[in-house]
LUMNU-826584 format. One record per residue (C-alpha): x, y, z. Coordinates in pm, whole numbers, plus 50000, padded with zeros to 5 digits. Each point is the difference from the previous one (the first is absolute). Last residue first. Example, Ala and Ser with C-alpha at 12.3 -4.5 7.8 and 13.67 -1.06 7.14 Angstrom:
BEGIN
pt X: 51367	Y: 49894	Z: 50714
pt X: 49863	Y: 49656	Z: 50066
***
This chain:
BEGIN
pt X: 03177	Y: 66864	Z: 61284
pt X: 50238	Y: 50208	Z: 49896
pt X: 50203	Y: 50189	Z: 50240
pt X: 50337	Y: 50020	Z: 49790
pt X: 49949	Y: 49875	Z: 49695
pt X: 50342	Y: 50138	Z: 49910
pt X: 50123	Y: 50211	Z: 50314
pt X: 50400	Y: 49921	Z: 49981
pt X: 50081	Y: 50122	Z: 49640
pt X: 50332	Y: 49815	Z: 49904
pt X: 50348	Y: 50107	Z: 49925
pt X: 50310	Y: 49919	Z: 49807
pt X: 50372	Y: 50125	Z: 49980
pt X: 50129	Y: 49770	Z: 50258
pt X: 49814	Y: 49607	Z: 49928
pt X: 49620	Y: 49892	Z: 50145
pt X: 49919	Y: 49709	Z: 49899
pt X: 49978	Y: 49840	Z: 50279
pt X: 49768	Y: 50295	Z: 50144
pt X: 49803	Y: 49981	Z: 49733
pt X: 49865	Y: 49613	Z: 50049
pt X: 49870	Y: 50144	Z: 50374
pt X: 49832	Y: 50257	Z: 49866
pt X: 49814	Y: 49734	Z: 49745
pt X: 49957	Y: 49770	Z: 50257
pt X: 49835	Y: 50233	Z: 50251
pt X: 49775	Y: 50157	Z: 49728
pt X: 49862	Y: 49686	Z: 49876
pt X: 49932	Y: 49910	Z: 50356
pt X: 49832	Y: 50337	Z: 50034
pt X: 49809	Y: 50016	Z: 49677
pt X: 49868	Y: 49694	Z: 50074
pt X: 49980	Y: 49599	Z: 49936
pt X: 50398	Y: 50067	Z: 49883
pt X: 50217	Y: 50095	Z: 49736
pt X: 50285	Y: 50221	Z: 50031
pt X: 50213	Y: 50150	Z: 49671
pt X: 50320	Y: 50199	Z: 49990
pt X: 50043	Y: 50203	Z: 49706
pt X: 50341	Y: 50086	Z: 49909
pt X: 50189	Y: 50221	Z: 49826
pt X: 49835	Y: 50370	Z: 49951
pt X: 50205	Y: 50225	Z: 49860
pt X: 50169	Y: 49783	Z: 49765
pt X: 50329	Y: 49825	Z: 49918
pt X: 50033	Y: 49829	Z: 50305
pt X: 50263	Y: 49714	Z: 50027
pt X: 49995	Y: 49577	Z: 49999
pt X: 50358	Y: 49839	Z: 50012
pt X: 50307	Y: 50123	Z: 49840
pt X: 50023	Y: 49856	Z: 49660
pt X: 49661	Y: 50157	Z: 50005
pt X: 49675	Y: 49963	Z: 50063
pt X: 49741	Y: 50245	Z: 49966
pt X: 49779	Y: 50254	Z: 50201
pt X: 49708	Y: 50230	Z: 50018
pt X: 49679	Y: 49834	Z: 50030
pt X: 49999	Y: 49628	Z: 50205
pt X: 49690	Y: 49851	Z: 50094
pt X: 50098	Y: 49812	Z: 50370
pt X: 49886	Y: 49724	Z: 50172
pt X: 49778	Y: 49952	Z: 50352
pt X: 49697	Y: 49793	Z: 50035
pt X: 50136	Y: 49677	Z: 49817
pt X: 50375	Y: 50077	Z: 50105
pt X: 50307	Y: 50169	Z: 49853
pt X: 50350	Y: 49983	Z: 50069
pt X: 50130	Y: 50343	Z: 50002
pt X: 50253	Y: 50123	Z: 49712
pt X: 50276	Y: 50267	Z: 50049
pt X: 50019	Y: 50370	Z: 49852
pt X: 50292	Y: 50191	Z: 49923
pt X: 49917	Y: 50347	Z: 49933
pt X: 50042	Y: 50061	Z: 49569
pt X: 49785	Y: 50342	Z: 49994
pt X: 50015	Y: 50292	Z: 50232
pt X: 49693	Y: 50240	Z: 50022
pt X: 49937	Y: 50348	Z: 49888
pt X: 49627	Y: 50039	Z: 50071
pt X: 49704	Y: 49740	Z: 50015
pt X: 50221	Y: 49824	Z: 50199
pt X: 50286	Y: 50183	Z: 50199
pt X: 50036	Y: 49707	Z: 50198
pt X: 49951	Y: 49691	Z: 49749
pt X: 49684	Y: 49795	Z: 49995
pt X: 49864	Y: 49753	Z: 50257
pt X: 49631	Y: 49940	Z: 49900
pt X: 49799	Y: 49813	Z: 50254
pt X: 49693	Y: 49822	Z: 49836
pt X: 49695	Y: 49850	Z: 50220
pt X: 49792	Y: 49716	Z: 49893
pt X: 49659	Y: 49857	Z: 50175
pt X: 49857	Y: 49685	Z: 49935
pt X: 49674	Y: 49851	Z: 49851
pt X: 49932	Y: 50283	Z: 49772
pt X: 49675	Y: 49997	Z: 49802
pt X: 49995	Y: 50146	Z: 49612
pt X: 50112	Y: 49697	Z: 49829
pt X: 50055	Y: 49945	Z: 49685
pt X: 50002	Y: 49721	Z: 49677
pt X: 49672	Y: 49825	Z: 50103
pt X: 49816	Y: 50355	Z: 49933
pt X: 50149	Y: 49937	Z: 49639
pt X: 50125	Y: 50376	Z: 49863
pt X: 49828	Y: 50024	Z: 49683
pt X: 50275	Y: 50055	Z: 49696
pt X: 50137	Y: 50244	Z: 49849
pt X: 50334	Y: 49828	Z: 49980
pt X: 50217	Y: 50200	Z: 50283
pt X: 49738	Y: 49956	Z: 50211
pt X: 49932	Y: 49602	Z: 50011
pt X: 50349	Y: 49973	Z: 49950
pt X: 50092	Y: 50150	Z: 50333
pt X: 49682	Y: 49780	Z: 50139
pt X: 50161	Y: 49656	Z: 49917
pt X: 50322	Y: 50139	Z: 50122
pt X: 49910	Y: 50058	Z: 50295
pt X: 49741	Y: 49732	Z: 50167
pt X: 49799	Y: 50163	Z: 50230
pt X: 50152	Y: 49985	Z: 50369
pt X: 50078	Y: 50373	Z: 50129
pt X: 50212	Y: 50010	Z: 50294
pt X: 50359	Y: 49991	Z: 49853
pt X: 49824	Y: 50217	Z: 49725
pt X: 49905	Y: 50309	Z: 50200
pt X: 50311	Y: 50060	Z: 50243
pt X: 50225	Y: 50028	Z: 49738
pt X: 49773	Y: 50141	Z: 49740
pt X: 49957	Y: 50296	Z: 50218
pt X: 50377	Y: 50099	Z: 49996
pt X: 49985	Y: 50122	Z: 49747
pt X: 49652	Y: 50011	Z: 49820
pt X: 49912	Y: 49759	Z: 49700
pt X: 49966	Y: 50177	Z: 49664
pt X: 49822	Y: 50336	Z: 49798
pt X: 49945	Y: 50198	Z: 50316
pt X: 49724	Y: 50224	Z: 50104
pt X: 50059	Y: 50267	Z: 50276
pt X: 49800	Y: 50171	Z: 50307
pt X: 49661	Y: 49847	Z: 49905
pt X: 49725	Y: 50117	Z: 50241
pt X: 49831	Y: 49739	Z: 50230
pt X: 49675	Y: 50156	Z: 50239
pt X: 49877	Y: 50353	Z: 50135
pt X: 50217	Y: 49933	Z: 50297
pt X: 50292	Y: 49945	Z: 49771
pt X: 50182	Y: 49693	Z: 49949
pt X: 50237	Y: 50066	Z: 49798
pt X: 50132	Y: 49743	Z: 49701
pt X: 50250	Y: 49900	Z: 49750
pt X: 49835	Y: 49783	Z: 49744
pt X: 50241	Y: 49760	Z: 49801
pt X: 49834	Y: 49864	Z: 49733
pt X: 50209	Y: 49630	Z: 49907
pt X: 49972	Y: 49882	Z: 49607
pt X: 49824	Y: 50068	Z: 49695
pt X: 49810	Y: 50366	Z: 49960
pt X: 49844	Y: 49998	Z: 49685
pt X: 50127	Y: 50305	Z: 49763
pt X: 49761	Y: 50094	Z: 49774
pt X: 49858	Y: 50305	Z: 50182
pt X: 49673	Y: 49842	Z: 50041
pt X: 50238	Y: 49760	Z: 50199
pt X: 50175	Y: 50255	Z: 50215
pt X: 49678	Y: 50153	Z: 50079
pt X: 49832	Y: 49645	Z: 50128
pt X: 50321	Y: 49842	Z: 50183
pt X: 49965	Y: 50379	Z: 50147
pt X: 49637	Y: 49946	Z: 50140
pt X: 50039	Y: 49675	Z: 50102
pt X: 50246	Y: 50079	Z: 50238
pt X: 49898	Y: 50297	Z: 50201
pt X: 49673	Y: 50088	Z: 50070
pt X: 49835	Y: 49601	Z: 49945
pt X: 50341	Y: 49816	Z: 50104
pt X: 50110	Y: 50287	Z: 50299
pt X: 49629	Y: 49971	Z: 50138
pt X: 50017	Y: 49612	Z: 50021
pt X: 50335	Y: 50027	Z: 50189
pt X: 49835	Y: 50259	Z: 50224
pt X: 49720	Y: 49776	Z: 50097
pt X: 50296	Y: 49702	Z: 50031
pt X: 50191	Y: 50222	Z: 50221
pt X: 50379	Y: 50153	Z: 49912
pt X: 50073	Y: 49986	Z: 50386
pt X: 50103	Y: 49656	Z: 49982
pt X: 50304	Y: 50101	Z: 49815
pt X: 50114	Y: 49603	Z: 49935
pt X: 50257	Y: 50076	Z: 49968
pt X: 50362	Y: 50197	Z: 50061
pt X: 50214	Y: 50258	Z: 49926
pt X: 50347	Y: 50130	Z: 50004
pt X: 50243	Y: 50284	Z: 49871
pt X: 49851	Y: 50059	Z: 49656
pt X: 50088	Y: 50198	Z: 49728
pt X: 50121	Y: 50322	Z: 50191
pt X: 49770	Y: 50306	Z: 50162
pt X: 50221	Y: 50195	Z: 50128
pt X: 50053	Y: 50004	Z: 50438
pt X: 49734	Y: 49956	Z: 50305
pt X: 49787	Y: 49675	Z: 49947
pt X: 49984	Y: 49916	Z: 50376
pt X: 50324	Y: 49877	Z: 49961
pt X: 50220	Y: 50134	Z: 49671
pt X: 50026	Y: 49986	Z: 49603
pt X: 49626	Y: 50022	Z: 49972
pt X: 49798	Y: 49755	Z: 49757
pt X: 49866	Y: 49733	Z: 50227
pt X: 49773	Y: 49784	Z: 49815
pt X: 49671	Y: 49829	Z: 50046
pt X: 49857	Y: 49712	Z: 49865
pt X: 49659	Y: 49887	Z: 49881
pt X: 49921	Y: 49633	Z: 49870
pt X: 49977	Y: 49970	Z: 49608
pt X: 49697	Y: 50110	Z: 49847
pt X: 49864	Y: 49869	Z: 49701
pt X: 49945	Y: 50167	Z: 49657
pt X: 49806	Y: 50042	Z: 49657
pt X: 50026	Y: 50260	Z: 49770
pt X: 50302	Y: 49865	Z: 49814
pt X: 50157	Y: 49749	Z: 50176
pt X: 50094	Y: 50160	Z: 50398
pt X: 50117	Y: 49807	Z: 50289
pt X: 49991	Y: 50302	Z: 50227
pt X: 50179	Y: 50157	Z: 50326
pt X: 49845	Y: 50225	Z: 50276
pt X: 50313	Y: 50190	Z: 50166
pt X: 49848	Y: 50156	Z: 50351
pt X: 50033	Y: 50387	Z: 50159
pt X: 49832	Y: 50085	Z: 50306
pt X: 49854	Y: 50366	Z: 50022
pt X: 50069	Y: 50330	Z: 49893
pt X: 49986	Y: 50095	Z: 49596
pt X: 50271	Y: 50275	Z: 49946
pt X: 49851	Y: 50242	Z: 49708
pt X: 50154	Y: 49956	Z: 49674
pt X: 50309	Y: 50210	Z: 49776
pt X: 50036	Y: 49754	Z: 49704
pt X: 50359	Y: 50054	Z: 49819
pt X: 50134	Y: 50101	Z: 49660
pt X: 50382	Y: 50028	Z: 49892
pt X: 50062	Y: 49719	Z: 50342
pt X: 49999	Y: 49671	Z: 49800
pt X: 50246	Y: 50189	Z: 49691
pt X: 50313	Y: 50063	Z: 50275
pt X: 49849	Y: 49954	Z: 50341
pt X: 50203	Y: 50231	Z: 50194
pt X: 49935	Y: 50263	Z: 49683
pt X: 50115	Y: 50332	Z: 50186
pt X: 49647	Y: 50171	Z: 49917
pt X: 49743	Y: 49740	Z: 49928
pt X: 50162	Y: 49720	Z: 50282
pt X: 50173	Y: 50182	Z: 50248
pt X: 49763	Y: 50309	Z: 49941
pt X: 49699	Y: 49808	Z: 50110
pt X: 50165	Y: 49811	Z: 50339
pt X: 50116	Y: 50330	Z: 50151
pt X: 49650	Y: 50205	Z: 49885
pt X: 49775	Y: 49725	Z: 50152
pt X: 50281	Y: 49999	Z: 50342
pt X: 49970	Y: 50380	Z: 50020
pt X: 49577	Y: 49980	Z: 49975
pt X: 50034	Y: 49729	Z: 50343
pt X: 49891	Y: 49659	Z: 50040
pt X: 50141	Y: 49861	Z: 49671
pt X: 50022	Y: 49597	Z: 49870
pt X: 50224	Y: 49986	Z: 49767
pt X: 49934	Y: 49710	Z: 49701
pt X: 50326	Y: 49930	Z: 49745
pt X: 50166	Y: 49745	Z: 50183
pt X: 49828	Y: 49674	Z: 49932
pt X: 50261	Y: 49903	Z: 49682
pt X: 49884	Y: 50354	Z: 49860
pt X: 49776	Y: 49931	Z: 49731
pt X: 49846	Y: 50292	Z: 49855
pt X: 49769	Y: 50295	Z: 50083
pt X: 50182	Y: 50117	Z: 50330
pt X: 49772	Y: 49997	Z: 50282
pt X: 49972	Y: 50325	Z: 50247
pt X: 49718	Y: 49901	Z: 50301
pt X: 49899	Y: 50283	Z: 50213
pt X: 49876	Y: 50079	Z: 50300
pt X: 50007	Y: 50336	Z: 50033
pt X: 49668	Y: 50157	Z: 49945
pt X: 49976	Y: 50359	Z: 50204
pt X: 50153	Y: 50171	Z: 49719
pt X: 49829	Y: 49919	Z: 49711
pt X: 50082	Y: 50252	Z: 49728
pt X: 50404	Y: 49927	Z: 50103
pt X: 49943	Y: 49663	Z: 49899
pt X: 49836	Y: 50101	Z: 49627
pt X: 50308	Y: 50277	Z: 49981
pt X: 50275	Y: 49761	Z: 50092
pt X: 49863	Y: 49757	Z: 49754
pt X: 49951	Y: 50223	Z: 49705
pt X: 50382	Y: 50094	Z: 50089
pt X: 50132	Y: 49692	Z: 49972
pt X: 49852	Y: 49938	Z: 49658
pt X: 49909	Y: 49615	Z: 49895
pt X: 49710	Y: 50024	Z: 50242
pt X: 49721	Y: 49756	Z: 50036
pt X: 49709	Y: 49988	Z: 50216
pt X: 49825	Y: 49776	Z: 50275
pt X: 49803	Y: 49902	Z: 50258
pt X: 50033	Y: 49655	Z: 50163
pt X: 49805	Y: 49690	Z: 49809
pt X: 49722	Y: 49824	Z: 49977
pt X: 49889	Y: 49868	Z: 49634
pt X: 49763	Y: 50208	Z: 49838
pt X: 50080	Y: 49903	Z: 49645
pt X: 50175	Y: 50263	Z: 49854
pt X: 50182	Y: 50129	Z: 50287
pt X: 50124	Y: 49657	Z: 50055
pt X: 50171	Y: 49995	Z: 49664
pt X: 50141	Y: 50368	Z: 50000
pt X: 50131	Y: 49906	Z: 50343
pt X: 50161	Y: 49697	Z: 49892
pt X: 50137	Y: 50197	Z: 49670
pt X: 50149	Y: 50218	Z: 50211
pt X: 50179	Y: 49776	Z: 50205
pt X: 50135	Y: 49868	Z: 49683
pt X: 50203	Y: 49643	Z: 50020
pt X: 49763	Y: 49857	Z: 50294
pt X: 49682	Y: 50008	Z: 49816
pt X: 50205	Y: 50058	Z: 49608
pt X: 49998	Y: 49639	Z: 50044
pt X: 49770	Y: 49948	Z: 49775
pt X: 50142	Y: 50210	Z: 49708
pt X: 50314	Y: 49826	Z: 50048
pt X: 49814	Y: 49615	Z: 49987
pt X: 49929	Y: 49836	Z: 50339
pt X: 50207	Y: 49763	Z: 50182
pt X: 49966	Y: 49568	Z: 49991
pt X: 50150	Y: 50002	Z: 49645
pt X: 49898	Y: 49699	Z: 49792
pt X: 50241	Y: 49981	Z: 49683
pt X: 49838	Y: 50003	Z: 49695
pt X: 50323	Y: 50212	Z: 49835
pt X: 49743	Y: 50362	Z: 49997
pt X: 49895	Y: 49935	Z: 50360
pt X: 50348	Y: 49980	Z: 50079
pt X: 50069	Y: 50363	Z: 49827
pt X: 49670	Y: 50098	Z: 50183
pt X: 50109	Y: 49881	Z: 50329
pt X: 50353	Y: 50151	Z: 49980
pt X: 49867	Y: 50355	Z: 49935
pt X: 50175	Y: 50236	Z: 50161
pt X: 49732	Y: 50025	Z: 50292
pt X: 50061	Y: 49655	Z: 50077
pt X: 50369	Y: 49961	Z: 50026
pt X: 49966	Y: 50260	Z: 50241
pt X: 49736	Y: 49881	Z: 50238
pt X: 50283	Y: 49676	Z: 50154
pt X: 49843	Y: 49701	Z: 49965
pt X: 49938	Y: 49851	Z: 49683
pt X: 49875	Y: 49644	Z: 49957
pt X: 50064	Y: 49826	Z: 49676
pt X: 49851	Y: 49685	Z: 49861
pt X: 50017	Y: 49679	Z: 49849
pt X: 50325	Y: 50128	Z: 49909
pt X: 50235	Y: 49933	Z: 49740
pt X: 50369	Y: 50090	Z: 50143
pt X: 50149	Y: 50158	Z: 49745
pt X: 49684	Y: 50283	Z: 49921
pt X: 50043	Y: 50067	Z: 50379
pt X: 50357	Y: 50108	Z: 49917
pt X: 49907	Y: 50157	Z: 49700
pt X: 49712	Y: 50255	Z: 50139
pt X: 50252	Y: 50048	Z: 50245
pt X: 50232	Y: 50144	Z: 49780
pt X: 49719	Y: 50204	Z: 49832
pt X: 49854	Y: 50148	Z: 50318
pt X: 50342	Y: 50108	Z: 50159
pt X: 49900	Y: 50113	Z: 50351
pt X: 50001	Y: 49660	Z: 50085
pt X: 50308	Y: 49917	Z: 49967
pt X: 50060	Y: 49615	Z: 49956
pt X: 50189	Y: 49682	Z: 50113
pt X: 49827	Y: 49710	Z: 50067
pt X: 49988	Y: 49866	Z: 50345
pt X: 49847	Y: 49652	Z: 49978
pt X: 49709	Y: 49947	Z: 50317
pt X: 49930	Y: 49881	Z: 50374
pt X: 50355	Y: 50008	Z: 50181
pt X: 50154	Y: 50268	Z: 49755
pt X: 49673	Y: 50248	Z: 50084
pt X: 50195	Y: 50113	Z: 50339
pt X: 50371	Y: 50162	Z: 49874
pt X: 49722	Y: 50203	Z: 49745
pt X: 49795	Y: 49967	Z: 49660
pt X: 50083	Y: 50100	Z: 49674
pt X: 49781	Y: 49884	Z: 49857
pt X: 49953	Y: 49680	Z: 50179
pt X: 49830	Y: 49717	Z: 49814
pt X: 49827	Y: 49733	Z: 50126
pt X: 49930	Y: 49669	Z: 49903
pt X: 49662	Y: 49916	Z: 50128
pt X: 49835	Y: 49665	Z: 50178
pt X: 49635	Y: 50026	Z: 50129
pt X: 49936	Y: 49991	Z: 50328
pt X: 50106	Y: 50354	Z: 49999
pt X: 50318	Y: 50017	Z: 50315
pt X: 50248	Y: 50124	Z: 49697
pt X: 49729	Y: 50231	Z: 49920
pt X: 50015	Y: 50139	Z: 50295
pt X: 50348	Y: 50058	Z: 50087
pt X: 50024	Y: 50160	Z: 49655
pt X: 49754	Y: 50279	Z: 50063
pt X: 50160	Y: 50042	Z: 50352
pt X: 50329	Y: 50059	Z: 49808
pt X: 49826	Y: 50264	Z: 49768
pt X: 49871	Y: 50183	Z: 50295
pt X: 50309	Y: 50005	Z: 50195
pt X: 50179	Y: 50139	Z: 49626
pt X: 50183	Y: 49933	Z: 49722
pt X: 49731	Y: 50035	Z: 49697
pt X: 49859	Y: 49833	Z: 49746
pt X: 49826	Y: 49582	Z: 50067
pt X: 50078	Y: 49771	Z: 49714
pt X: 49715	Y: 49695	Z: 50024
pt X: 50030	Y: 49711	Z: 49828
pt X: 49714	Y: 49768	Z: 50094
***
């Protein structure tokens, strides 16, 4: 097939990877991809904040089929438009995607159909907030969400009433946010042990890809903002098959069911972002595409046959229980070096240098390019070092190991991901 796969990132360059390892042959397409995706795909030029440009490009290059990573490209629109041309999109439609795009409209959604969630309410008024808080003194642990996409960065998680009030008039009062912060989703903070529960989805029906889990903090023992990603690995044994089953009857198959009697049939990966609470799993977050950095420690251990089952979504179609694999053999861990400062003011254009790469330990780049000059950063976070191994330890090992040789001046790496997992 001819597959163009949007977007510039870790996540896109593991999609890549792995289709260039599909037993069956592609020519790929990176748009615009990264200093990585050159070994395994075409780097086309594009901007994919610009809709109808890269409408056009894709248009040039006459896929079989497009796979869109990055969320925004989604909630403009891009599926529908390629929808519209016949070609197969493996990402939902705008008005799907509205899951991850509108935190809201999540809430509103889960509300509606008894699906478990934290506590809510909405404020577009700062001072409606500070009242409501202020009327409930002795609760203060707080969650403040903006509404709209935020690149990862736009949750704050509050233990005290002075931290809610900080984080709400940053976004509805001084506009932090810009438009993603004019309304936000004030919830209770869920306690327990967090897990990312990914899904081929076509339509109403879905299988589960094996659970990962992320590390979102800036710093050790997840101290610091929340950023997009700063490590992770799977299998997340801890997510167990009993509470796998609950997430697919509570969780899952009730939204593929609203968003289709809403006219808008959910085609391509759920992302369910869960707690789990002593009174059982409670969605945190939905989002709209594969996780980053979960999908680099999910697909180099997951064995169904990728592209096959990308289609299978992005056309409607049943997914083929031949095509996936739930059951992970091996163990992945991902080490994400970003640049100091990261999520923050950061510097971009650090000289980076390549590693050579073995079976068990390679690397998924994100921020960087090649120039003239050799390979540079031009993102906050740059690499993602990968381990594989019969456990999360070994995995861990190499993948710690890996980061240390790539490890330049101006970046730095988390030191406790997967830490003590069995």
């Amino acid at each position: 097939m001819r597959i163009a796969v949007i977007g510039s990132g870790g996540r896109e360059h593991a999609i890549l990877w792995r289709l260039s390892r599909d037993i069956e042959p592609h020519t790929l397409f990176a748009l615009p991809g990264n200093g990585g995706t050159t070994d395994c795909a075409e780097t086309i030029s594009a901007q994919i904040d610009d809709i109808p440009l890269l409408l056009h490009t894709i248009r040039g290059l006459s896929p079989d089929l497009v796979v869109v990573g990055p969320e925004t490209p989604l909630a403009a629109g891009i599926a529908d438009r390629l929808f519209g041309d016949h070609i197969p999109c493996f990402g939902p439609v705008a008005a799907a995607a509205r899951i991850e795009a509108s935190k809201v409209f999540a809430k509103q959604l889960m509300k509606a159909n008894g699906i478990p969630t934290a506590d809510w309410e909405v404020f577009d008024d700062y001072q409606n907030l500070e009242r409501f808080v202020k009327s409930q003194p002795e609760k203060n642990d707080w969650v403040v969400k903006a509404d709209g996409l935020a690149a990862g960065k736009g949750a704050f998680v509050c233990n005290s009433m002075a931290e809610v009030f900080r984080h709400a008039h940053e976004l509805l009062v001084e506009h932090k946010l810009d438009a993603a912060g004019r309304r936000i989703v004030l919830e209770r903070k869920l306690t327990g042990r967090e897990v990312s529960a990914l899904y081929w989805c076509s339509g109403i029906h879905y299988q589960a890809l094996p659970a990962a889990q992320d590390h979102k903090r800036a710093e050790d023992a997840d101290q610091g903002p929340n950023t997009g990603g700063m490590g992770s690995y799977c299998p997340a044994v801890h997510l167990t098959r009993d509470q796998q089953k609950l997430v697919e009857d509570r969780v899952v198959a009730p939204t593929l069911q609203a968003l289709a009697e809403q006219g808008s049939p959910y085609r391509g990966i759920l992302y369910v972002g869960l707690m789990l609470t002593p009174i059982g799993p409670q969605v945190i977050e939905f989002n709209c595409r594969f996780g980053d950095p979960e999908t680099q420690v999910i697909l180099p251990v997951w064995g169904g046959a990728f592209g096959k089952t990308l289609l299978a979504c992005a056309s409607g179609e049943p997914i083929s229980q031949e095509a996936v694999s739930t059951e992970s053999t091996q163990a992945a861990v991902c080490v994400v070096l970003a640049a100091e400062g990261y999520p923050d003011v950061y510097r971009k254009g650090i000289p980076l240098h390549d590693i050579p790469e073995t079976v068990n330990a390679f690397v998924f780049h994100a921020g960087t390019a090649r120039t003239r000059d050799g390979l540079i950063s031009t993102g906050g976070r740059v690499f993602n070092a990968i381990g594989i191994g019969h456990t999360i330890g070994q995995a861990r090992e190499r993948a710690y190991n890996l980061a240390a040789k790539l490890l330049s001046p101006g970046l730095r790496f988390r030191s406790d991901i997967a830490q003590g997992v069995v």
